[in-house]
Structure formats: C-alpha cells, structure tokens
N, C-alpha and C positions, 0 to 999 in steps of 0.2 A: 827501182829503188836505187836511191842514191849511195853509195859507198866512201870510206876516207879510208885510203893506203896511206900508213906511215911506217917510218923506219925504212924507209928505201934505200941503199946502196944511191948517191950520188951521180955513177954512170947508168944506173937502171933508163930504159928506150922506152917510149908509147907503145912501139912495136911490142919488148918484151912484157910489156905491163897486158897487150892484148892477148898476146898469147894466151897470158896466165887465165883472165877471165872467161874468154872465149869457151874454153875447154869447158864450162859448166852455163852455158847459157850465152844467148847474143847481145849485146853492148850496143848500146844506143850511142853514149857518148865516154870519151873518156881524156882526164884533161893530165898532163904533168906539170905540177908547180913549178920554174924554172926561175931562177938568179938571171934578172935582165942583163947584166953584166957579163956574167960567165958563162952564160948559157948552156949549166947545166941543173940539173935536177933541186929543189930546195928539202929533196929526202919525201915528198909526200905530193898526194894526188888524190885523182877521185873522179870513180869508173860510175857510171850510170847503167843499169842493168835491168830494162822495163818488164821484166817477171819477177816479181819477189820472193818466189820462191826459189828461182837459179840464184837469184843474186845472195837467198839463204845461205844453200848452197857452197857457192864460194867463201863466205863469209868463214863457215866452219871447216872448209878445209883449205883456205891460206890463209888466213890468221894464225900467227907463229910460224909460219913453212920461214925457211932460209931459201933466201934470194941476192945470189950474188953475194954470200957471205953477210947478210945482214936478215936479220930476224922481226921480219913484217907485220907491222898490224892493220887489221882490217877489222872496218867495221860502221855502223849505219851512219850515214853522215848526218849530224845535227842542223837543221835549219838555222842560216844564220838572224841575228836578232837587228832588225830596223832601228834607227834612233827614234828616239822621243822629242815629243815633241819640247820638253825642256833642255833637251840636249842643240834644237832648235836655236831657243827663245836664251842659252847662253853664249853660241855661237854670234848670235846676231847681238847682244850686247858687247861683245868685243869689238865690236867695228866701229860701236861711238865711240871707243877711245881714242 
C-alpha cells in the first residue's frame, strides 16, 4: 500500500522517514520529494509498504505524531489521474499556431 507523508519538517532524512515506518512493517520503497535546487525536502513523500495491514498500521499511529517539531500527516496515497484524451487533442491544437 502506497502512503503520502505530508507536513514534514524540511530537514526530515529517507533514513529518518525509514525509521519511522520500518517499526510497523517492511518498505518496499520509499521516496522524498526534494527542491532540485536546494536539495532539500519539499515537506512530503511517499513510503510504499507491501502488507496493507502494517501499512494500516502506520497510518494510525503516525498521523498527527510530531516529527522534528512538525505535525505529520499520513495517509493512503491517491492514484494519480492520466490525461484525457482532449487534453490531447488541445495540446496538439496549440502547435498549429
């Protein structure tokens, strides 16, 4: 089950992000958003946790915990949505201009 961390502390680490999950089940993958410039944190992320039930788990006991002085939320991460194909068909009408 896929997860979305937000509200992270800016220096928040992958490391401490694994910590956090680990403790409640094993992570398959786990990503932090990162400011290509600054190279640091853009506050949110998203741990991958292939039992749904640890990833439960986690869910409800770090959502709201304070981490690094910031107050976390967790929780099922939304599939994102594909374009359409009229999002397409106006895209490719721009190019005859």
């Amino acid at each position: 089950m896929k997860l979305l961390i937000r509200n992270l502390n800016r220096t928040t680490t992958e490391a401490e992000l694994l910590d956090l999950f680990e403790a409640f089940g094993s992570v398959q993958s786990l990503n932090l958003v990162r400011d290509e410039d600054a190279n640091l944190s853009k506050g949110f992320g998203f741990v991958n946790m292939p039992k749904a039930g640890e990833a439960k788990v986690a869910m409800q006991n770090l959502n709201g915990k304070i981490i690094a002085g910031f107050k976390i939320r967790v929780k099922r991460a939304e599939p994102t949505v594909a374009s359409t194909d009229s999002d397409d068909l106006a895209a490719s009408d721009d190019d005859d201009v």
